[in-house]
C-alpha positions as CSV (number, residue, x, y, z in Angstrom):
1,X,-9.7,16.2,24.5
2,X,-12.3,17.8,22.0
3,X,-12.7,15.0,19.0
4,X,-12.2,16.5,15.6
5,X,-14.7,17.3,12.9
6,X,-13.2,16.3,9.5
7,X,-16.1,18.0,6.6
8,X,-16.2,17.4,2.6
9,X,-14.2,20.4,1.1
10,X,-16.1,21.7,-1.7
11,X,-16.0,25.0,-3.9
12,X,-13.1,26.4,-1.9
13,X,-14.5,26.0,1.6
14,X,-15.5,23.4,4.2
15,X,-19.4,22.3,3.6
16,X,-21.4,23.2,6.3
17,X,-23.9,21.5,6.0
18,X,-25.7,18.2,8.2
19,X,-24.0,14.8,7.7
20,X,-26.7,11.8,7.0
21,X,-24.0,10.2,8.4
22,X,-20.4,9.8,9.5
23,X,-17.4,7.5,10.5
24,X,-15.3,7.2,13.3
25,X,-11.3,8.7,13.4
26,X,-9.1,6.8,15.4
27,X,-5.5,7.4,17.1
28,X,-4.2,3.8,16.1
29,X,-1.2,4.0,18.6
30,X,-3.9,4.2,21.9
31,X,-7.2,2.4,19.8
32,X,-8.9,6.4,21.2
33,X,-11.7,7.4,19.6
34,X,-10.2,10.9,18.2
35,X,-12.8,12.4,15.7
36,X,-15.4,12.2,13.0
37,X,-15.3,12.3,9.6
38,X,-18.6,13.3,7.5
39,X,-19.8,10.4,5.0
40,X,-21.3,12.2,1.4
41,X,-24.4,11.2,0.1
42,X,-24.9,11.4,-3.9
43,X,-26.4,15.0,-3.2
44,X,-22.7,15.8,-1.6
45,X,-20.6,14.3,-4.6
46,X,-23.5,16.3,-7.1
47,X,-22.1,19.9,-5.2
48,X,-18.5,18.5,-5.6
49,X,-18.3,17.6,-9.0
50,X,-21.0,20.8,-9.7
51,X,-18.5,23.1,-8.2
52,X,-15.6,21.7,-10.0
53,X,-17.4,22.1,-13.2
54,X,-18.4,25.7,-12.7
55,X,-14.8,26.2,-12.4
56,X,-12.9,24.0,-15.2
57,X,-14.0,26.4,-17.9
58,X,-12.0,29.4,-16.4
59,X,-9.3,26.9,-15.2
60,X,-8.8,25.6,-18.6
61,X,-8.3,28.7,-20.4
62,X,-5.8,29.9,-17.7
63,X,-2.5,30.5,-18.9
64,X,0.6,28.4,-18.1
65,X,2.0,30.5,-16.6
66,X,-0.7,31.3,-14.2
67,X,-1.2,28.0,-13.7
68,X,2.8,27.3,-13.2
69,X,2.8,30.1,-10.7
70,X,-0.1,28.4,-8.2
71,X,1.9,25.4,-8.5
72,X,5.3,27.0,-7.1
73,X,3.2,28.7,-4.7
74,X,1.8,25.0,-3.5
75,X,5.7,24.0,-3.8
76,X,6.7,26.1,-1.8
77,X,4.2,26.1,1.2
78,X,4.3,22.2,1.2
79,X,7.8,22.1,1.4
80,X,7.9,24.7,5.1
81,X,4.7,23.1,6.8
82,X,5.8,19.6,5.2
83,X,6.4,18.6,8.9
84,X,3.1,19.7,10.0
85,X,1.5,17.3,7.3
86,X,3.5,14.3,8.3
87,X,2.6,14.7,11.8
88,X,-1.0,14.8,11.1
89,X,-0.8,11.7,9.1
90,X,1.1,10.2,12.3
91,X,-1.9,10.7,14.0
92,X,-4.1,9.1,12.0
93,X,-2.5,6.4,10.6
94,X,0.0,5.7,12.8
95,X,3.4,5.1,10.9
96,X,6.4,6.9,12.2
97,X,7.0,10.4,11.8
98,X,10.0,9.9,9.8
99,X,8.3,7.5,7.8
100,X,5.1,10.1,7.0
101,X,7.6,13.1,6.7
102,X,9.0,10.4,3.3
103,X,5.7,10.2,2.3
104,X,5.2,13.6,1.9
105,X,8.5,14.0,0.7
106,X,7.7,11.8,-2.7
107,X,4.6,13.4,-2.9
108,X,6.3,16.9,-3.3
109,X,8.5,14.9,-5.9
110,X,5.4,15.0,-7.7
111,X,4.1,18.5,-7.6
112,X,7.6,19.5,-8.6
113,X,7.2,17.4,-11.8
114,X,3.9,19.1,-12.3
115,X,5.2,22.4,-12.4
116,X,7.0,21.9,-15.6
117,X,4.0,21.6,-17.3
118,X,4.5,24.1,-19.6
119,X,7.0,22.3,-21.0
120,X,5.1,18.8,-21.0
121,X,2.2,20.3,-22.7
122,X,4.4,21.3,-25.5
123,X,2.7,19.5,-28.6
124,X,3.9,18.7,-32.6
125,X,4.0,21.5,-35.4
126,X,4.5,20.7,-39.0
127,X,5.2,23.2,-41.3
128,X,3.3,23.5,-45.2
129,X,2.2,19.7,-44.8
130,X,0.1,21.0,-48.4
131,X,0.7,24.2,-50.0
132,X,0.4,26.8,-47.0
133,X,-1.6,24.4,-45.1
134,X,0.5,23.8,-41.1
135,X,-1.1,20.9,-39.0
136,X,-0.4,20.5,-35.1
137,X,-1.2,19.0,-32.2
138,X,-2.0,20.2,-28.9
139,X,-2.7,18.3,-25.9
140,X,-6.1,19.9,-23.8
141,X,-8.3,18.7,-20.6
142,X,-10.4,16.2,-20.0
143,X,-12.8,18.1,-17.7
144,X,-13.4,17.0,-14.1
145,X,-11.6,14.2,-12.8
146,X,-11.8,11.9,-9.7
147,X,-9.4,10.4,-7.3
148,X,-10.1,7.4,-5.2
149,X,-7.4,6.9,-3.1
150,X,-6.3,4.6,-0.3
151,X,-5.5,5.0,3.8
152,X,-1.7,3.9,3.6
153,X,-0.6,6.6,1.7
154,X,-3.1,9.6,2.6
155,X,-0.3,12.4,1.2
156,X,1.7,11.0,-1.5
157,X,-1.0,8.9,-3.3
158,X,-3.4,11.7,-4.0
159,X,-0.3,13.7,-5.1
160,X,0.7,10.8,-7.5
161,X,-3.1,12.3,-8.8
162,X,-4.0,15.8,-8.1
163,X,-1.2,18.0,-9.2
164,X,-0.6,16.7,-12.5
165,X,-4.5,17.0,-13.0
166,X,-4.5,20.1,-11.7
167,X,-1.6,21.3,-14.0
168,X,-2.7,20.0,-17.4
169,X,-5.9,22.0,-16.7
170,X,-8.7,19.9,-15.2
171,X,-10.7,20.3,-12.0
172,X,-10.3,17.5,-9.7
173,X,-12.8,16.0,-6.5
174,X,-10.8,13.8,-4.4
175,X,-12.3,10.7,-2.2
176,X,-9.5,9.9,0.3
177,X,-10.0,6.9,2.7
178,X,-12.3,7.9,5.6
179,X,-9.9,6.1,8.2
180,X,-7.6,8.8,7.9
181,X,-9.6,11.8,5.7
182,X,-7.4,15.0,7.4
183,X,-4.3,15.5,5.5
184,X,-6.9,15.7,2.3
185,X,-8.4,18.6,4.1
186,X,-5.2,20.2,4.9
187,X,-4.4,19.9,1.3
188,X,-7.5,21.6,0.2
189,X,-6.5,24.6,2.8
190,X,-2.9,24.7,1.4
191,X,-4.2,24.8,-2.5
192,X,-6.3,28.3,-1.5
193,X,-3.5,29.9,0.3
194,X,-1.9,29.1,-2.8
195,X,-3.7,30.8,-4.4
196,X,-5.9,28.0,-6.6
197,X,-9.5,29.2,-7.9
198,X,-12.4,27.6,-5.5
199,X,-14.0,24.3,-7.3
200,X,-10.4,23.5,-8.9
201,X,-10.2,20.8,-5.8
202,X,-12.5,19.2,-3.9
203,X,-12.8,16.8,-1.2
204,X,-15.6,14.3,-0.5
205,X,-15.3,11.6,2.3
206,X,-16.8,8.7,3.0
207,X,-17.4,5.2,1.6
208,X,-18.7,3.0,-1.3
209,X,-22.1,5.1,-1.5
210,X,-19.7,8.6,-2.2
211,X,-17.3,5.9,-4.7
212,X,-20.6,5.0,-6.7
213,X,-21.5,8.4,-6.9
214,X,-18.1,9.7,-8.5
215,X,-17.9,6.3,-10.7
216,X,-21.5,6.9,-12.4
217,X,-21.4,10.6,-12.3
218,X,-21.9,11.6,-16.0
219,X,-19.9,14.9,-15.5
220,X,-16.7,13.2,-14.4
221,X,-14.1,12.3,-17.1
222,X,-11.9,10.0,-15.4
223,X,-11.4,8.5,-12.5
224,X,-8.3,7.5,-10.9
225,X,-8.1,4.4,-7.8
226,X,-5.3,3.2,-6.2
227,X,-6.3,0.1,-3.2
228,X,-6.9,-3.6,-3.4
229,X,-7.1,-5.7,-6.5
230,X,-11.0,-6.6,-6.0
231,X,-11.8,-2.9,-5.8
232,X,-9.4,-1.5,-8.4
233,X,-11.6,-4.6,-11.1
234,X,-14.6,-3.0,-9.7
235,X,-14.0,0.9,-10.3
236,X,-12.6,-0.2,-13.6
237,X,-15.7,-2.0,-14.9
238,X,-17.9,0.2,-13.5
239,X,-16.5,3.6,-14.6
240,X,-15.8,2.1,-17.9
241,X,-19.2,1.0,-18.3
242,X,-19.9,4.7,-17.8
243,X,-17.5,5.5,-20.6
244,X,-15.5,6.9,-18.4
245,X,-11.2,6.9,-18.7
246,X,-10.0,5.1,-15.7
247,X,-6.8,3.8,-14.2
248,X,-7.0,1.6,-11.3
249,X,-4.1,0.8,-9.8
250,X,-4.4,-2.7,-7.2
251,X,-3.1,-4.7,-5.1
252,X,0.2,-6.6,-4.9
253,X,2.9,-9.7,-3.3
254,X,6.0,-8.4,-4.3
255,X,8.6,-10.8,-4.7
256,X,12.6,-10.1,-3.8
257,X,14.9,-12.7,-5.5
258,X,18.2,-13.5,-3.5
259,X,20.5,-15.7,-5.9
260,X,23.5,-17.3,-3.9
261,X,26.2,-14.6,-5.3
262,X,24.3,-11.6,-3.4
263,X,25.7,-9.7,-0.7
264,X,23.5,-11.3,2.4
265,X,24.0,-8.4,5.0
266,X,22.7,-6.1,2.0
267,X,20.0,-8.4,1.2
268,X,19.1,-8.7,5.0
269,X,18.9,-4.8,5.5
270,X,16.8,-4.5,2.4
271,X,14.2,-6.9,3.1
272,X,13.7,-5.9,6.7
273,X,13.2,-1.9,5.9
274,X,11.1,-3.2,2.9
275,X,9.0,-5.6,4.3
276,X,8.4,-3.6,8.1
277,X,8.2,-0.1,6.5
278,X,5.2,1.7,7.6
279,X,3.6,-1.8,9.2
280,X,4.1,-3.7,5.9
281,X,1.1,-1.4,4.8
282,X,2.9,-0.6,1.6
283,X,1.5,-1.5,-1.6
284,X,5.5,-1.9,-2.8
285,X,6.4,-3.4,0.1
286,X,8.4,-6.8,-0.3
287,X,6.0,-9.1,1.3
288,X,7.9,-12.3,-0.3
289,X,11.6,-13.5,-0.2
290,X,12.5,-15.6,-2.6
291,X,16.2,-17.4,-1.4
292,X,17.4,-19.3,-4.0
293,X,20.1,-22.6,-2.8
294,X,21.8,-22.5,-0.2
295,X,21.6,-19.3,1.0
296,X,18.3,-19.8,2.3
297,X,19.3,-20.9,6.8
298,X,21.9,-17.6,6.5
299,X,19.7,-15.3,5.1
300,X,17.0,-16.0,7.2
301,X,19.3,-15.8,10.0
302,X,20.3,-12.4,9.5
303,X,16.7,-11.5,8.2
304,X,15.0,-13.1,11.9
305,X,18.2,-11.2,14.1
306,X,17.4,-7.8,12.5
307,X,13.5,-7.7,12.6
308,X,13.6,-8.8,16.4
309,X,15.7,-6.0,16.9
310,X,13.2,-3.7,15.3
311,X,11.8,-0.9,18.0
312,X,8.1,-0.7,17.6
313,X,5.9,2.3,19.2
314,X,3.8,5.2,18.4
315,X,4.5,7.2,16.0
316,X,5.8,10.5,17.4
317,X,8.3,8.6,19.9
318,X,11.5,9.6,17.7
319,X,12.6,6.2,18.7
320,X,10.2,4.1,17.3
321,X,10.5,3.0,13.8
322,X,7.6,0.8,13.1
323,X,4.0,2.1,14.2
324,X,0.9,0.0,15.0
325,X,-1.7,-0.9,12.2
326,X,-4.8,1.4,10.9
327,X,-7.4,-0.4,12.7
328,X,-7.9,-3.0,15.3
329,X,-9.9,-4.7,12.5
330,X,-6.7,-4.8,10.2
331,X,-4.6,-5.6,13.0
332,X,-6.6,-8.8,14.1
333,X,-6.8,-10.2,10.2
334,X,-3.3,-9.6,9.8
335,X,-2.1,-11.8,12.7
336,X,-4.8,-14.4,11.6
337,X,-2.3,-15.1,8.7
338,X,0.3,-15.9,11.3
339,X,-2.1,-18.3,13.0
340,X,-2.7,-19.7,9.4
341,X,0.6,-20.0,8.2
342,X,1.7,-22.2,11.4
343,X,-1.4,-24.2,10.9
344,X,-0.2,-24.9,7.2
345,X,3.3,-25.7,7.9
346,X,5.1,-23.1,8.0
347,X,7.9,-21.9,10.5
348,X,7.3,-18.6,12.8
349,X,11.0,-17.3,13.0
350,X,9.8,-14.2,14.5
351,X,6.5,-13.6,16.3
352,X,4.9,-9.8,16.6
353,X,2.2,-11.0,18.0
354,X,2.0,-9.8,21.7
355,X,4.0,-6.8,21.9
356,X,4.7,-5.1,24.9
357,X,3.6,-1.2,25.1
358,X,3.5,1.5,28.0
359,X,0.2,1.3,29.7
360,X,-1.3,4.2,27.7
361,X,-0.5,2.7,24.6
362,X,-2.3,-0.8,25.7
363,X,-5.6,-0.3,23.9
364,X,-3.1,0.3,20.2
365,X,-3.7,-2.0,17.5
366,X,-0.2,-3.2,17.6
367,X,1.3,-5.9,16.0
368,X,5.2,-6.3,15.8
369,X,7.7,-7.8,12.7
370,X,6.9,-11.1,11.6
371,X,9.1,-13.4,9.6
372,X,7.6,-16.9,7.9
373,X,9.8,-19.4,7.0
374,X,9.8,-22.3,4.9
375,X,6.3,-20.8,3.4
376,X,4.7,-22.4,0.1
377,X,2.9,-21.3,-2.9
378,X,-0.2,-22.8,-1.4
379,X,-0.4,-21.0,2.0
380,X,-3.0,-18.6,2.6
381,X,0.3,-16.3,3.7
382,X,1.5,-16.3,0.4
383,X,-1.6,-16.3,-2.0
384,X,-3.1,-13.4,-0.3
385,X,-2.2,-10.0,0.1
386,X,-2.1,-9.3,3.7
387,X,-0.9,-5.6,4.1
388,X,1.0,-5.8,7.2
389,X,4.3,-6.6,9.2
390,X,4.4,-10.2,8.1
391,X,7.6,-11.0,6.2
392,X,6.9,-14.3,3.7
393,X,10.4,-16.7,3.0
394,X,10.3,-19.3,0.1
395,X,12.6,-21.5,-0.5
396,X,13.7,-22.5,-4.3
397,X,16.6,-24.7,-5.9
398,X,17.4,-22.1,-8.3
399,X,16.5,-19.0,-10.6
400,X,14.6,-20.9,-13.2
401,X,12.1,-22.3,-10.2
402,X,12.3,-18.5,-8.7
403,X,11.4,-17.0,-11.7
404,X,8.9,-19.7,-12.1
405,X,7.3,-19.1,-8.8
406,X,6.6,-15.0,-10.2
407,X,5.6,-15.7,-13.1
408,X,2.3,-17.7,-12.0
409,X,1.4,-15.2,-9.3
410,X,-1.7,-13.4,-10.4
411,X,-0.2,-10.1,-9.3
412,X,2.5,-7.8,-11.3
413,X,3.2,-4.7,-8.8
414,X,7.0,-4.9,-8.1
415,X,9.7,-6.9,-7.5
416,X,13.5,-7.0,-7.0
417,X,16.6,-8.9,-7.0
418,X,19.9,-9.1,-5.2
419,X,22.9,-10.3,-6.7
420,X,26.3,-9.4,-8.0
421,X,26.2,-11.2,-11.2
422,X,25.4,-8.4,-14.0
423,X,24.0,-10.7,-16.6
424,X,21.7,-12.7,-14.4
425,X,20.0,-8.8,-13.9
426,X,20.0,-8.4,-16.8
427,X,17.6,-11.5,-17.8
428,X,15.9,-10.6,-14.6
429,X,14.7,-7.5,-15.7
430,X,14.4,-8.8,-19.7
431,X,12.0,-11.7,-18.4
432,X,10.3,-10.8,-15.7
433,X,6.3,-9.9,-16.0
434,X,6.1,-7.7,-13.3
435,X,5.8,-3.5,-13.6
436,X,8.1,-1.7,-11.4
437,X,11.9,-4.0,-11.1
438,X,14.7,-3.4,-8.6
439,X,18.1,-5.0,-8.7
440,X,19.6,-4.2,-5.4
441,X,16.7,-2.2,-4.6
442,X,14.0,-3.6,-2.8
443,X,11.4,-0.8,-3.3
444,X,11.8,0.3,-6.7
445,X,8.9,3.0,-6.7
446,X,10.3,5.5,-9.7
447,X,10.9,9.3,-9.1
448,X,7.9,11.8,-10.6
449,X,9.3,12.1,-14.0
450,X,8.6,8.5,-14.7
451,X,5.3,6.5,-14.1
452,X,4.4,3.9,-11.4
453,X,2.2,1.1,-11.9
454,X,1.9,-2.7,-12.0
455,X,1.0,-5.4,-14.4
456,X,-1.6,-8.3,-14.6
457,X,-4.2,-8.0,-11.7
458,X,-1.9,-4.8,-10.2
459,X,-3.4,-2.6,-12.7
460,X,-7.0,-2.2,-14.3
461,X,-6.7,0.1,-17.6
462,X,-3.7,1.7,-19.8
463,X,-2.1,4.2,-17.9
464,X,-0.1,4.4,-14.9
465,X,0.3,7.0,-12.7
466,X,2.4,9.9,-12.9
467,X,5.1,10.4,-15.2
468,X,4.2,11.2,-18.8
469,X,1.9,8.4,-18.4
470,X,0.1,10.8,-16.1
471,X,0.0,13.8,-18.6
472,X,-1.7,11.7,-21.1
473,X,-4.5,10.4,-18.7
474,X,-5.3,13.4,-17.8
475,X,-5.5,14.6,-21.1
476,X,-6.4,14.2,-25.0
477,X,-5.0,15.5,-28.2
478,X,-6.9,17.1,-30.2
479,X,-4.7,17.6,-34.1
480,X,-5.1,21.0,-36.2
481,X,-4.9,21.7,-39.9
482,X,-4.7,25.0,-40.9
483,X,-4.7,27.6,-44.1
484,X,-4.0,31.3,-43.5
485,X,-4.6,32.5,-46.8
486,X,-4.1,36.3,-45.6
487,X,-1.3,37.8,-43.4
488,X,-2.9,39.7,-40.6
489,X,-0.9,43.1,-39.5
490,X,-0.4,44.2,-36.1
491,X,0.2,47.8,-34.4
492,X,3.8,49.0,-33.5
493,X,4.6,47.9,-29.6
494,X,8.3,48.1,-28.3
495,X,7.8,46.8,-24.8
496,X,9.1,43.8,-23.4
497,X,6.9,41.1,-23.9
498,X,5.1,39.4,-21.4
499,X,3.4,36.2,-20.5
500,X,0.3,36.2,-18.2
């Protein structure tokens, strides 16, 4: 099998030229060594962000329109090959078809949102604020922006950035995680058959040398990061420093309250898709389940009989529904947290460690559902994110002690609660300091037309991503007064107008 080459994508083409140096690709459902990926130096991210420049200025004054009409086009092509993409990821990161083909899906969520940008654009008019004197607002481009973006999500999280960017006018260089750098590639491809100028997008790979590059750059204007808490403080201080508009967007241990009223098979059901989803290698997946007295021995019950029942394999075996993790690396410090947890106390109701594969598949970085019980505040399994299959269960005596428990966790991504009782909801969501809420929805990740982010140490800056949120990063307002003293006359013209 002939390893792939994955190269930077800059100024509407592949870059040609020698790699200092490079990373390794892996197929995480064998542990094969599968390709290589070039790693940018600063003189890479200069071309990048130098070709994006060259081409924001005709970008920018593009009409809507025009601009609408690359977006359908982009639509439209990711929606036919959108099977094609989430295969690719499969490959590379190893999550389930299905569960890559829902990535892409939510991605595409946002690109439609994005091409309603005429509309969003739309700014304020005032008419004879003084004595034939109007004053408006319109909202323009910051210039060339950056995306930093993570190896869970290598589809939807860059399209949480790039089209809304893209739409509101600016040029964007994306820096996608090197452990699985393709689909970014096969982006870039799809944005030229749509039809997008070269230099509008670009694609850099590699690691913290290419991130320092983009985050001191002085012609980059923003910068957006999604990944871990320590990194998403680091990009924020660092691109600030550079006066830089940034939203980093970190890490998370999102809580799921289950009060006594809730309906227990739902409960169960949610926090198993939740919590075993793509590995557990979710930023909004529920790593913590909070049962509240006495439903705690049921629920975990019906939590432990459904995760062993769990079919685990590689990702394009149509029965498997939880892949292995990125990297044997990952895969080892996860199940260190198992090893921990027992060694603090803590019940293993379910064990993934050990699972069983065909003989081809030996060499994988598997590691199957795990459920803790009985876990406490002071475990390393519940005070660190651990970004895998490894299902946390607290037990409380009531709401006020649940609530309690979320409020002094440092992070603020998303949480959820179960119950039938409308009121108690209702305070839940009226009380609770986290960003993104569910009540009877364990992932409660909101559609494109409104904005996803955390709170606390899940998000470094103002703005969160997508939404309208989005279309205000991404650009600034700029207010006009004007006086027209004169009435200026055109010729006669009875065709149909026309935009273009």
């Amino acid at each position: 099998m002939t390893e792939k080459h994955v190269r930077h994508w800059i100024g509407g083409k592949p870059h040609e030229g020698p790699a200092g140096r490079q990373g390794d690709i892996y197929d995480p459902a064998t542990g094969r060594l599968t390709g290589r990926v070039d790693f940018a130096s600063a003189a890479e991210v200069d071309a990048a962000v130098a070709a994006a420049k060259a081409a924001f200025p005709a970008w920018r004054d593009a009409s809507l329109a025009k601009r609408t009409a690359v977006l359908f086009r982009f639509r439209e092509l990711l929606a036919a090959r959108r099977r094609e993409l989430a295969e690719l990821i499969s490959s590379e990161h190893g999550k389930v078809i299905s569960d890559a083909a829902g990535e892409v899906t939510r991605g595409l969520e946002v690109v439609e949102f994005a091409c309603g940008i005429p509309h969003l654009l739309k700014g304020g008019y005032s008419e004879n604020v003084s004595t034939k004197v109007d004053a408006y607002s319109i909202l323009q481009p910051l210039g060339v922006v950056a995306g930093i973006t993570p190896f869970n999500f290598p589809a939807m999280v860059p399209m949480w950035m790039f089209p809304v960017a893209i739409a509101c006018g600016n040029t964007f260089v994306l820096k996608p995680s090197e452990k699985d750098p393709s689909a970014s590639v096969w982006l870039a491809e799809l944005w030229a058959e749509a039809g997008l100028p070269d230099g509008v997008f670009n694609v850099v790979h590699g690691d913290k040398t290419a991130v320092d590059a983009l985050l001191e750059h002085s012609d980059v204007k923003a910068v957006s990061f999604v990944g871990s808490t320590p990194i998403a403080r680091y990009v924020y201080e660092r691109a600030a420093r550079t006066g830089k508009r940034v939203q980093a967007l970190g890490g998370a241990k999102n809580h799921m309250v289950v009060l006594p009223d809730a309906d227990l098979d739902l409960a169960a059901d949610a926090a198993v898709s939740a919590g075993f989803g793509s590995a557990g290698e979710r930023c909004m997946a529920i790593s913590v389940v909070v049962a509240v007295d006495p439903v705690g021995d049921e629920l975990v019950a019906r939590i432990a009989e459904r995760a062993a029942r769990l079919t685990v394999g590689p990702g394009h075996d149509p029965a498997a529904e939880m892949g292995p993790l990125i990297t044997r690396e990952h895969r080892d410090k996860v199940a260190s947290y198992v090893e921990s947890a027992l060694a603090q106390g803590a019940a293993v109701v379910v064990d993934g460690r050990g699972v069983e594969t065909a003989e081809e598949y030996s060499g994988g970085f598997w590691l199957g559902p795990t459920v803790l019980d009985h876990v406490t505040p002071d475990m390393d399994a519940y005070t660190d994110e651990i970004f895998g299959p490894v299902l946390s269960v607290v037990r409380v005596g009531s709401y006020d002690e649940a609530m309690e428990l979320i409020a002094a966790n440092p992070y603020g991504n998303g949480t959820a609660i179960f119950t039938n009782d409308g009121g108690a909801a209702r305070r839940f969501q009226n009380e609770v300091e986290v960003g993104m809420v569910g009540i009877n929805v364990p992932i409660p990740v909101p559609m494109a037309y409104y904005s996803f982010g955390g709170w606390k140490d899940s998000l470094f800056g103002d703005s969160h991503a997508h939404g309208m949120e989005g279309v205000h990063f991404y650009t600034r307002t700029k207010a006009v007064t004007a006086r027209w003293l004169d009435p200026s006359h055109g010729g006669v013209n009875l065709g149909f107008p026309t935009n273009g």
